[in-house]
N, C-alpha and C positions, 0 to 999 in steps of 0.2 A: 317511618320508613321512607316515605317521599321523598324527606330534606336530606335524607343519606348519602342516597344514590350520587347528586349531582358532587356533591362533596369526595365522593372517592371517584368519580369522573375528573375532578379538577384538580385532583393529587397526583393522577394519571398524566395528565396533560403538562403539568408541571415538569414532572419527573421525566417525560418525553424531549422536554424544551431543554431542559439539562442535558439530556445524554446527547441531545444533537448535537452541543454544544462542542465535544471532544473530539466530533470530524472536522469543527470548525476549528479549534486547536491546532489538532496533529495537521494538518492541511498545509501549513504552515512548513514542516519537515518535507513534506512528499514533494511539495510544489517550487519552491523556490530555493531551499536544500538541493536534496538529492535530485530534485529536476531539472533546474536550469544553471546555476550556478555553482555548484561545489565540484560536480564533474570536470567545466572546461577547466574550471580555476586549480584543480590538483591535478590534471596535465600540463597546464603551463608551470608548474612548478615543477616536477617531476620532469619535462622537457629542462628547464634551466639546470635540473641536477645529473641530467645524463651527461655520457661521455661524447664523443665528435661520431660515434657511428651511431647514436641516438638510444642507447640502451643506462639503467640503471640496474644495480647489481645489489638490492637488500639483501641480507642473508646469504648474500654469494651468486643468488640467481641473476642471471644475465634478462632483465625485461626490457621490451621496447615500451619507452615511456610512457606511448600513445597506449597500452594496454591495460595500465595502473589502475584506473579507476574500476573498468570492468571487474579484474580480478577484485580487486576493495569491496566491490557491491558481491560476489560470489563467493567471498567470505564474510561477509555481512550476514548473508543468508545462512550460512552452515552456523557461526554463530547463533540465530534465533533460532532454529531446529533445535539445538542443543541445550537453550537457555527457556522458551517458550513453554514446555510444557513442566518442567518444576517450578516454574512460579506461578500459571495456573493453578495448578493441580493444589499447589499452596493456600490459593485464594479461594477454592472449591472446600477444600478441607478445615480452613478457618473460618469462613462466611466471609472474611474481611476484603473483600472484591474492591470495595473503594481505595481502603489505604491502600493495596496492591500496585491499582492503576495509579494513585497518586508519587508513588516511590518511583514506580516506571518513568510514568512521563515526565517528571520534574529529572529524574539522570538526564534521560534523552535531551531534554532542553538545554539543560548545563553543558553537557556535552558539546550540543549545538556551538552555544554562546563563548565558549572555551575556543572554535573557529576562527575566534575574530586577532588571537594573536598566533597565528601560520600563516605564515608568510616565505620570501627568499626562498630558499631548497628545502622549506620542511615537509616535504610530500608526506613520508611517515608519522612524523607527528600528525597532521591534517588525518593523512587514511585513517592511525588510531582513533581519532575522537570521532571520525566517521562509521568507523566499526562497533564502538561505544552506542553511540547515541540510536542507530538500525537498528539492534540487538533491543533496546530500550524501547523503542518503537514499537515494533513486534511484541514485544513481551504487553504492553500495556495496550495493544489493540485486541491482544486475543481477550483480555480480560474483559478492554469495556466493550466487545460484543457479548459477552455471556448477559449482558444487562438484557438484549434483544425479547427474549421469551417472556421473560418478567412486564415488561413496556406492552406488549401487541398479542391479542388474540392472532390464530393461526390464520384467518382470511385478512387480519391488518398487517402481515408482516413486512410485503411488498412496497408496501405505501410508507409504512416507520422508513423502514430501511431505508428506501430511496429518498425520504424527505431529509435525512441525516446526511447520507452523500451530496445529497445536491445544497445542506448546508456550508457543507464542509468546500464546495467548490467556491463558494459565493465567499467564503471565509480567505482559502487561498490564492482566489482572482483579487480580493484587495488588496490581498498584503502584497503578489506580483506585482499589483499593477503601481501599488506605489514604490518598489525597488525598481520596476521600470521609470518610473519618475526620476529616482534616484541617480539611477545609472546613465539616465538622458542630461541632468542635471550637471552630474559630474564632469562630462563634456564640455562647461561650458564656464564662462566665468564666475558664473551665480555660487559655483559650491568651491569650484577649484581645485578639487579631489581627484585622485591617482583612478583608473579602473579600478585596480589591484583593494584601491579604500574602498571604492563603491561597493566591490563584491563583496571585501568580509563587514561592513557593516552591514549589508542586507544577510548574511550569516548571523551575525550576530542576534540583529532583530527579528529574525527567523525564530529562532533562539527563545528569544523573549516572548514574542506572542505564542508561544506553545506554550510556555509557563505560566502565563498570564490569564489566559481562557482556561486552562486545565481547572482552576481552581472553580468556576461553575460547576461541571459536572460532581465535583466532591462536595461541595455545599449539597447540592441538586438534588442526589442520585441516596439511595439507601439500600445498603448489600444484604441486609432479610438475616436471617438467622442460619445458624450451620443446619442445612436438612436432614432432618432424622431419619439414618440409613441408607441416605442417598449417594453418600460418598463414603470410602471407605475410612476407617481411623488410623489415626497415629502410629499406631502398633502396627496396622496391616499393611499400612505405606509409611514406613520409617521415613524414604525421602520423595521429594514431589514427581519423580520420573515414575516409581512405582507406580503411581495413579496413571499416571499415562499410557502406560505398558496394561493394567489393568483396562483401560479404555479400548487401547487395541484389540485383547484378547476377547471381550463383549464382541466387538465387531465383527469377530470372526463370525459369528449367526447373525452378520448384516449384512450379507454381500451387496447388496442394493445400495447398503452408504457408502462401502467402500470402493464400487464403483465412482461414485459420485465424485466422492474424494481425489480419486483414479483422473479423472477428466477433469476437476478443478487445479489440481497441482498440472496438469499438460496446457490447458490454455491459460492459466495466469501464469504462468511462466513465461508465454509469448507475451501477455499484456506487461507484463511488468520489465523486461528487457526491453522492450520498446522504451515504454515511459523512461528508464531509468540510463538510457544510453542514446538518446532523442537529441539532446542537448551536443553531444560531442560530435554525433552524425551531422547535426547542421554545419556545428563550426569547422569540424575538421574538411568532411567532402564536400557540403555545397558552399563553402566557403563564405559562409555569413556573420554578419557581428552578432556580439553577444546581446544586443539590443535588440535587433532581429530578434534574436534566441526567444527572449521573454516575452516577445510582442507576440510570438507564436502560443507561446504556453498559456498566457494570458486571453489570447485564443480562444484555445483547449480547457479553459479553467471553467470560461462560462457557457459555451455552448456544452460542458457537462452538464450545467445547470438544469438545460431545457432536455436534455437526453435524458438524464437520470428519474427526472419527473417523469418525461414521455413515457420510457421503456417501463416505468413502474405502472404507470395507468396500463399500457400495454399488459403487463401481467397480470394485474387485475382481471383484466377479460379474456386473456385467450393462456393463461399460465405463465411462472417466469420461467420453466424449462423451454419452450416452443420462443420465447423472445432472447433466451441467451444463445442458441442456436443461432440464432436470426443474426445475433451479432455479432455471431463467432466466422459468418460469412464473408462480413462488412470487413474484419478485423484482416481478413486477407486482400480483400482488395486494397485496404491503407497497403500492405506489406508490396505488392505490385506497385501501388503508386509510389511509394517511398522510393522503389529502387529506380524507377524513371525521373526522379525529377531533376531538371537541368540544376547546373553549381550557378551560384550568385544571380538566383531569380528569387525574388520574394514573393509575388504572385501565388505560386504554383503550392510554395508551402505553407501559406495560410490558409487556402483553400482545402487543403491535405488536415492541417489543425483543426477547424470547424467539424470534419469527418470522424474523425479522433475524439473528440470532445462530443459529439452525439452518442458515439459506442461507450466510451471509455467508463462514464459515471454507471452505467445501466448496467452494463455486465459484471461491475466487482455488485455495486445494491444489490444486484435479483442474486448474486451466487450465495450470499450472506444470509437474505432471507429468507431461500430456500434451503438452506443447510440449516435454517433456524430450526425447523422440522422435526432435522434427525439429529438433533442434541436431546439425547437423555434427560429428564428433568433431575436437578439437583446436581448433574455431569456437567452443567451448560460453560463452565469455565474451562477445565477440561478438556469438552469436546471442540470448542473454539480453537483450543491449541494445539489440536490436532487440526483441527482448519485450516490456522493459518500454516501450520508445517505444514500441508498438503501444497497451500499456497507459494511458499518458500522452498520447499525440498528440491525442487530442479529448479528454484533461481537464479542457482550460482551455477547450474550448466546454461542457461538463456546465456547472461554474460561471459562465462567461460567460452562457449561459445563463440559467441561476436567477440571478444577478444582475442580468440586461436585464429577466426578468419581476418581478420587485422596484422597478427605477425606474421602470420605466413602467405595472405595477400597482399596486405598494404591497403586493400580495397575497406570502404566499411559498408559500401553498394553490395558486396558477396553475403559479409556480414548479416544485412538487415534480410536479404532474401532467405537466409539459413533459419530465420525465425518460423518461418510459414508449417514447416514440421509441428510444430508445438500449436497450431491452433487448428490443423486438418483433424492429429491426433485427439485432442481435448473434443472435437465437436463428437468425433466419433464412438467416441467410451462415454459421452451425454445421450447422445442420441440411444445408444444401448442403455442407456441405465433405467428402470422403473422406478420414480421418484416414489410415487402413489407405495410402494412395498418397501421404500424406503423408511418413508416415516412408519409404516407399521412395524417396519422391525423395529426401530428405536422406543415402540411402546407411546407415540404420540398420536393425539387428532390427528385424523387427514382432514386437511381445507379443500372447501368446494375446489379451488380450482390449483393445481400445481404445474 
């Protein structure tokens, strides 16, 4: 019995090192993708395809160029909402969670990598393989969080969770930092390269290290057997939305999760429109290079590092509800500094990145681990995809948003200020929710401290 224990301690341990593995992956997508680089680089494209009063016309629609990508990412979003919870609910009802994620995130990567030939005025082709590879994203992070509950008793949640994000940062500050290299490079005679190259080959290799790490976590990770009775069968959910719609309906006798839910879809919508519209605010209003851009994120990458870890220790002793509060404070004052700060100072917005990069890692960890709770056991893929749709369901109004105030002020200063709505709201449908009655409705432990 003695030699046992330490044996299924070190399959645990294992299996944890794996799953971190896939923040370190997908990191790759959020960070240098969707973060810094594919934004400006599909408005300069979409700029060279407009007409002389600065608009393009897909589908007939008259858009101002400068608004392209926003809208891209706010269909992006509507996308996973749509696609996230039948492949879940897929991966709940077949046990097969691994191949699931492995399907996901190898699209999404290809996707990626498929980046590298858009170029000239192919705005739409780019936004398609951008809309592709989100969707893919999504689908494959709702999944390998369902891994969470399986990995971490109910007092280790805080600590897994944030050990993973703040892998995942240290994963996407390298891979920055060396397209920042890149792109400094490029500049100079050493490489000899177009900007226009430097960007889609750091897409491309974007690309590649999400496919390239993905493959640890599916060695790594073991998806357990289909649980008996846990999910519903074949018959009872002919397609994977059923399971979904079934999950909702449970929830109706959870109002305490679906609060929860309620205030995580209001402030990640401010967090993730910031993140995801960061990059065009520098370049277009404070008028900064794209080199800039990355030096910021690169930033932002690593003082997630030391935030993530912080605010997890932080939750350990005084709860992660009472420390995402706390952030959800901070998360407004970035939005005040954002909108002061002078055009063509670099100063002012690195200083603003480090601030960013404290909040940023802590408040998605602590919201994941805390919703670890109130996932159902044997639901936990499922309930993730409702999650992350809580997560995504007004993302594409964040950007819709800051893109409505873009055409019709020109300003993206208005823009960024219109954000603060979504994190007053989110703090305050937290602040009302009883975690503690949360997880008892879902039928799980309560941990000492929530």
């Amino acid at each position: 019995m003695s030699t046992g224990a330490p044996a299924v301690d070190r399959t645990v341990r294992r299996r944890r090192r794996s799953w971190y593995v896939y923040d370190w992956a997908n990191s790759a997508f959020a960070t240098s993708v969707a973060g810094v680089f594919l934004g400006p680089y599909l408005t300069e494209l979409a700029q060279a395809a407009a007409d002389p009063d600065g608009f393009v016309r897909p589908l007939g629609l008259a858009l101002r160029a400068e608004a392209i990508y926003p809208y891209l990412v706010s269909l992006a979003a509507l996308g996973q909402i749509v696609f996230m919870p039948a492949v879940a609910s897929l991966a709940d009802r077949t046990g097969r969670r691994r191949l699931t994620l492995g399907i996901t995130a190898f699209l999404g990567a290809f996707a990626t990598m498929a980046l590298w030939f858009v170029q000239g005025e192919a705005y739409l082709l780019g936004g398609g393989l951008f809309v592709l590879a989100a969707i893919a994203f999504g689908c494959s992070v709702s999944v390998y969080n369902a891994f969470l509950p399986g990995l971490a008793p109910p007092d280790e949640r805080d600590t897994v969770s944030a050990r993973g994000w703040a892998l995942g940062y240290v994963g996407g500050g390298l891979l920055l930092a060396a397209h920042l290299a890149l792109f400094t490079l490029a500049e100079t005679d050493v490489l000899a390269l177009q900007p226009s190259e430097a960007v889609r080959l750091s897409l491309l290799t974007g690309g590649a290290w999400w496919a390239l790490f993905t493959i640890v976590p599916l060695v790594g990770l073991r998806s357990g057997p289909v649980p008996t009775g846990a999910a519903p069968s074949p018959a009872q959910a002919p397609a994977g939305g059923h399971s979904a719609r079934a999950a909702l309906r449970e929830l109706r006798g959870a109002p305490m999760v679906l609060l929860f839910l309620g205030a995580y879809l209001l402030y990640n919508d401010g967090v993730q429109t910031v993140v995801s519209q960061a990059a065009v605010f520098a370049t277009e209003e404070l008028e900064l290079g794209q080199g800039v851009v990355a030096a910021a994120f690169l930033i932002v990458q690593f003082a997630a590092i030391g935030g993530a870890l912080a605010l997890g220790a932080l939750a350990v002793r005084h709860g992660a509800k009472r420390v995402i509060l706390a952030s959800l404070v901070v998360w407004v004052a970035v939005l005040g500094a954002a909108v002061a700060l002078p055009a063509g100072q670099v100063a002012p917005l690195i200083v603003l990145s480090v601030l960013i990069g404290l909040v940023l890692g802590g408040t998605q960890a602590l919201s994941r681990s805390l919703f670890s709770h109130m996932a159902p056991a044997g639901r936990e893929a499922a309930a993730f995809s409702l999650f992350e749709i809580a997560g995504r369901a007004t993302t594409w109004l964040g950007p819709l948003l800051f893109g409505l105030s873009v055409q019709l002020t020109g300003s993206y200063r208005v823009a960024i200020a219109s954000l603060v709505v979504f994190f007053v709201a989110g703090f305050v449908a937290l602040a009302l929710c009883d975690v503690r009655r949360a997880v008892v409705q879902a039928g799980n432990v309560v941990p000492e401290r929530l």
